[in-house]
VMD Tcl script that draws the C-alpha trace (Angstrom):
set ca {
  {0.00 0.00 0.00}
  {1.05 3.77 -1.05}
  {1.65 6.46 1.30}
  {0.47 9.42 0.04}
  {2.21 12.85 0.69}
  {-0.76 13.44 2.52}
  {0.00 10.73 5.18}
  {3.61 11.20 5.58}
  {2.82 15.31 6.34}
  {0.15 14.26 9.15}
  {2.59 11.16 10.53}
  {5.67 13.28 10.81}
  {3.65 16.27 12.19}
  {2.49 13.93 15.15}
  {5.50 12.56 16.19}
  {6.46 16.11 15.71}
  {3.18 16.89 18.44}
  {1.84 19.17 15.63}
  {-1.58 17.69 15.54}
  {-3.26 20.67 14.42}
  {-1.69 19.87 11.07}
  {-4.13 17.82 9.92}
  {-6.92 20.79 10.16}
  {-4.90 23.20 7.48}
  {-5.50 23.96 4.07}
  {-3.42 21.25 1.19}
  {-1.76 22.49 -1.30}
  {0.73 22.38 -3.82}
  {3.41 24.88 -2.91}
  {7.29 25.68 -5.08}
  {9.48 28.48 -3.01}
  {12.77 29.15 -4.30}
  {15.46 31.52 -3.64}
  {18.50 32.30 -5.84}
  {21.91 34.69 -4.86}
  {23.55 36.55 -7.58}
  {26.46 37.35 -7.10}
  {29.14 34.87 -8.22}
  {30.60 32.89 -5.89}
  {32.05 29.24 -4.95}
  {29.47 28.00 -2.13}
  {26.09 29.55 -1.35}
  {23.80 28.81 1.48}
  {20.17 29.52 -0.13}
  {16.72 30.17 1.45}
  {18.83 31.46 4.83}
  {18.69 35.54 4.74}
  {15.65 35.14 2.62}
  {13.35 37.69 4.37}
  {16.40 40.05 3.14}
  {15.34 39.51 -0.03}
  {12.43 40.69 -2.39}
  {10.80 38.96 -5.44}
  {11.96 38.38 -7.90}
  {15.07 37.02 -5.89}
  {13.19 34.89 -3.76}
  {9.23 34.23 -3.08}
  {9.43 33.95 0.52}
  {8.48 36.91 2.49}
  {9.19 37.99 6.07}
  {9.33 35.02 7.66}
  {12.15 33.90 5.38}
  {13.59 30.11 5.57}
  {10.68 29.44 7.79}
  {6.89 28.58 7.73}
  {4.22 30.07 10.03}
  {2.74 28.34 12.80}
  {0.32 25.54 10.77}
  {2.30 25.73 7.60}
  {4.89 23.06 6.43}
  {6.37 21.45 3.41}
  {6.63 18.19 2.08}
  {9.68 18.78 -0.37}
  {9.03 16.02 -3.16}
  {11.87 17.88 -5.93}
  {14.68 19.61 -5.05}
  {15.59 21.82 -8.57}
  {18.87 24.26 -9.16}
  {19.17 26.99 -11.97}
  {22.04 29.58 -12.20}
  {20.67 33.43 -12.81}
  {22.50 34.78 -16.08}
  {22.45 38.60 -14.48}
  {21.69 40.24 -10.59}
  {18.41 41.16 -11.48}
  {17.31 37.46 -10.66}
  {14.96 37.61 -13.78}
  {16.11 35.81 -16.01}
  {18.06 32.15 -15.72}
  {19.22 28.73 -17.16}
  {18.73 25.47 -16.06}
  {21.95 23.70 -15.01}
  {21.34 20.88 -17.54}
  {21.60 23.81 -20.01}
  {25.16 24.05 -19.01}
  {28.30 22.56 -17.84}
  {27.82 23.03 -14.53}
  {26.92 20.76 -11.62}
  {25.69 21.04 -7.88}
  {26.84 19.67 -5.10}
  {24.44 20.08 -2.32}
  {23.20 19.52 1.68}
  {19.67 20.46 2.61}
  {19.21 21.53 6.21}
  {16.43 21.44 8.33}
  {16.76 22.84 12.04}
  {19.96 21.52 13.27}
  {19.97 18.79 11.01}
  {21.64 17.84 7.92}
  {19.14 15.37 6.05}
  {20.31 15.37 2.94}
  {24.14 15.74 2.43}
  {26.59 15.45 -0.64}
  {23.99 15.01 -3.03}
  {25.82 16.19 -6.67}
  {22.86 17.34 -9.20}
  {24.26 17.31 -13.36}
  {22.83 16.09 -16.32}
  {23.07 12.10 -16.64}
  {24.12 12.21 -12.84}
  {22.02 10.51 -10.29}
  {18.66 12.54 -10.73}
  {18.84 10.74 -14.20}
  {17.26 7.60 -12.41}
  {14.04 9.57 -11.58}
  {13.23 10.84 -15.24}
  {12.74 9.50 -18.57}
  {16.34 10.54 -19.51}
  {15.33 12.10 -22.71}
  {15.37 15.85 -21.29}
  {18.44 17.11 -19.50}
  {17.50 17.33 -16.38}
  {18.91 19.16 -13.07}
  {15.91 18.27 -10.92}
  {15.95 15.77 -8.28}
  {13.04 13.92 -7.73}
  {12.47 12.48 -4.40}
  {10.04 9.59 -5.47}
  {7.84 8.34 -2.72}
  {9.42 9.84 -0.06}
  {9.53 13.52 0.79}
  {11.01 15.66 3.42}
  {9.23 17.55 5.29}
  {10.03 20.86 6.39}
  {7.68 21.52 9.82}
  {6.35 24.99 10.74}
  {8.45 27.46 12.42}
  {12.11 25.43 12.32}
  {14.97 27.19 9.62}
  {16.12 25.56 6.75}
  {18.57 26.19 3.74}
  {20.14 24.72 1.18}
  {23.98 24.75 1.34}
  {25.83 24.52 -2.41}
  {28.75 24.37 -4.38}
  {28.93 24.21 -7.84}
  {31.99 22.40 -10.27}
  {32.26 22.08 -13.86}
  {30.73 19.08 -14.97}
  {34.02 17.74 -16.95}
  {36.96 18.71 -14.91}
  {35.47 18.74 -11.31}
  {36.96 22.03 -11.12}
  {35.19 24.80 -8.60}
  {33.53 27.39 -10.16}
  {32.05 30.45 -9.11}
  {28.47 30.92 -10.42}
  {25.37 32.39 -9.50}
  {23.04 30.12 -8.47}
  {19.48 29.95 -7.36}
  {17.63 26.58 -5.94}
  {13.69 25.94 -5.69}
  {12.07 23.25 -3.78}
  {8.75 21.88 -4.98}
  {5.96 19.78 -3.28}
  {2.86 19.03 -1.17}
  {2.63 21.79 1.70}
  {0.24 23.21 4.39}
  {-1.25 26.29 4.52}
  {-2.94 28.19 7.81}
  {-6.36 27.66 7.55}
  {-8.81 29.20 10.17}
  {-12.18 27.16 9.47}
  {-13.91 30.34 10.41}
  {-14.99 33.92 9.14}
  {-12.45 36.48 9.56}
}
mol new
graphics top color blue
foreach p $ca { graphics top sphere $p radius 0.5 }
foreach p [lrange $ca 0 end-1] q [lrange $ca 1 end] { graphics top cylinder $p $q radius 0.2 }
display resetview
């Protein structure tokens, strides 16, 4: 038997004792957050709230949720900003550039290492024919709780040479989320 995103949301949020969870508003939620200025490690989504669209879609609470809101982060995707405006941007399987990545949640590091290129692991979780510099976290998820920081710390290499390079870079994270929802008139 499947467990939908659903499920895994409303099991982690009551071992987490967030039982209220379950009331809130589902959705489908993407948040991203790029930096522009060149550079050979980034930490993304912390400093957010510094930030204003189009550089990141967060707003003042930055790299975390309100009380009642949380994310179940199903892709992790990375793109690299081609100027500091933040508006416009390539995909990193449009280049030669890989990722090298930990996502952090609270005090934890629960992803760590992970290396994002075209034909490199997040190959597995597509159909291969597009170049592809999303990861795909099939049937599992991570979920981000309400209130607790996160961020995405990154490097990025050419692809070829494994070589450092300094890039912009910007990283979005994509899934099933909570939203506050009241149940009442306001």
């Amino acid at each position: 038997m499947a467990i939908s995103a659903q499920d895994k949301m409303i099991y982690v949020a009551n071992k987490l004792g967030l039982s209220s969870l379950q009331n809130m508003q589902g959705s489908t939620r993407v948040i991203y957050d790029q930096q522009t200025t060149a550079a050979l490690e980034h930490t993304l989504f912390a400093g957010a709230a510094q930030r204003n669209f189009p550089l990141t879609n967060l707003g003042a609470n930055g790299n975390q949720f309100q009380v009642n809101e949380a994310l179940l982060v199903e892709q992790i995707g990375f793109f690299i900003p081609d100027a500091a405006d933040g508006e416009n941007y390539l995909g990193i399987g449009a280049t030669d550039i890989s990722v090298k990545f930990d996502l952090v949640i609270g005090n934890k590091t629960v992803m760590k290492d992970v290396v994002v290129e075209t034909g490199g692991q997040q190959a597995f979780y597509n159909d291969g024919a597009v170049p592809s510099s999303v990861l795909t976290l099939e049937g599992v998820g991570i979920l981000i709780p309400p209130q607790v920081e996160f961020y995405v710390r990154a490097s990025t290499f050419f692809r070829n040479s494994r070589i450092a390079s300094s890039q912009r870079l910007g990283c979005y994270l994509f899934g099933t989320s909570a939203l506050l929802n009241f149940n009442t008139t306001i």
